[in-house]
N, C-alpha and C positions, 0 to 999 in steps of 0.2 A: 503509264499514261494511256497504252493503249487498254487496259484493263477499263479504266475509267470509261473512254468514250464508250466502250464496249456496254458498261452497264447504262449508261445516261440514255444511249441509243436505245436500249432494251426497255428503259424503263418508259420512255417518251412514246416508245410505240404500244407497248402495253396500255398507258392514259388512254391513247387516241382509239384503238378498240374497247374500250370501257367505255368512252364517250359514245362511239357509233352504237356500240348496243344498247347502253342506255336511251339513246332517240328510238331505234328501232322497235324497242321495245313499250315504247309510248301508248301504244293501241291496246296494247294488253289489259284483259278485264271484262268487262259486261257491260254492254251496251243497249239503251236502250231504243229501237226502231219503231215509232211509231205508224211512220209510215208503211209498214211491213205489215199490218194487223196486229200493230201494238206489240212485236215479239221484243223478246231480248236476247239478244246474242252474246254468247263467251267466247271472246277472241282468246286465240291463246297460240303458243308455240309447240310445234311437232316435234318428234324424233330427225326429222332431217332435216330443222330449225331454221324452217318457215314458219309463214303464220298460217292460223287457219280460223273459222269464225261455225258455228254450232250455235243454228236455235233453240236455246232451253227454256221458252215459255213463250205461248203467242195465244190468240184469238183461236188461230188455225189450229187444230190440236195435228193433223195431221203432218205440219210443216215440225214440228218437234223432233227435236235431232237430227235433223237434214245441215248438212257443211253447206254453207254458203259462202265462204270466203275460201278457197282454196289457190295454196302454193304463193301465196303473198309475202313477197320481199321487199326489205327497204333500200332503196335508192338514196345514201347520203348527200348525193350531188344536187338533188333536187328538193330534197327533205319531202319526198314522198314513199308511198309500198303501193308496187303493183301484184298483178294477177291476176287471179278471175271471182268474179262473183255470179253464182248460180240463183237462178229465178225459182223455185218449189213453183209456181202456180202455173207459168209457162212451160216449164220444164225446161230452161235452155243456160246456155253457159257463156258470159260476153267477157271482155276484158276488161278489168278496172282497175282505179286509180284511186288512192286514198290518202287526205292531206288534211291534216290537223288546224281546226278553225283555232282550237282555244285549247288547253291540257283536258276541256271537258267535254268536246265537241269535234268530232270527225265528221270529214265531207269524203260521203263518197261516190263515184262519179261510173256508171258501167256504160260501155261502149261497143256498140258492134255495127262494124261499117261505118255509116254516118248517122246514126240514131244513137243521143245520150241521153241518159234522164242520171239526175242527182239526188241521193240520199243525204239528211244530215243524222245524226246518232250523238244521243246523251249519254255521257259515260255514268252508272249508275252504280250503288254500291246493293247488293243482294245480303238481304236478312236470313240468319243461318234459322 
């Protein structure tokens, strides 16, 4: 008997980390930021499994390969990922918050002090 609960437990908590990284992993992909000088960013996951966000295509040629989303984790409790979002044209580094309008559309919201401005981003597919 105790074998059993032993595995049901095991298995039940396995589901529920599959489910959480499954959400978390949501943001994953290429995004498109208009608002940015038209760039597109690839969110993606690091070696010490955060997120992180990299412009690989903009107006700006010089914003090209600069992280802008950096050390981004997801919050189950709120169905959010925070961290920080990096400005390329200001140069400056604020806190952000990012929350899923639709599976195809992320808001993201950077904040420092009492000064926020909002991004939305199209999830796009990239042609090889």
């Amino acid at each position: 008997m105790s074998k059993l609960l032993f595995t049901l437990i095991m298995t039940l908590t396995s589901l529920l980390f599959t489910v959480v990284n499954t959400q978390a992993d949501q943001i994953l992909g290429n995004w498109k930021a208009t608002e940015m000088e038209n760039s597109t960013i690839k969110v993606y996951k690091a070696s010490d499994g955060r997120i992180y966000g990299k412009i690989i295509e903009s107006e700006r040629k010089e914003w090209i390969n600069h992280i802008i989303l950096k050390q981004i984790s997801y919050h189950s409790s709120k169905n959010e990922w925070k961290g920080q979002v990096h400005n390329p044209d200001l140069d400056i580094t604020v806190n952000a918050t990012i929350t899923l309008e639709n599976p195809g559309r992320l808001k993201l919201v950077g904040k420092k002090l009492f000064i926020s401005k909002t991004f939305y981003w199209d999830k796009i597919e990239l042609k090889d």
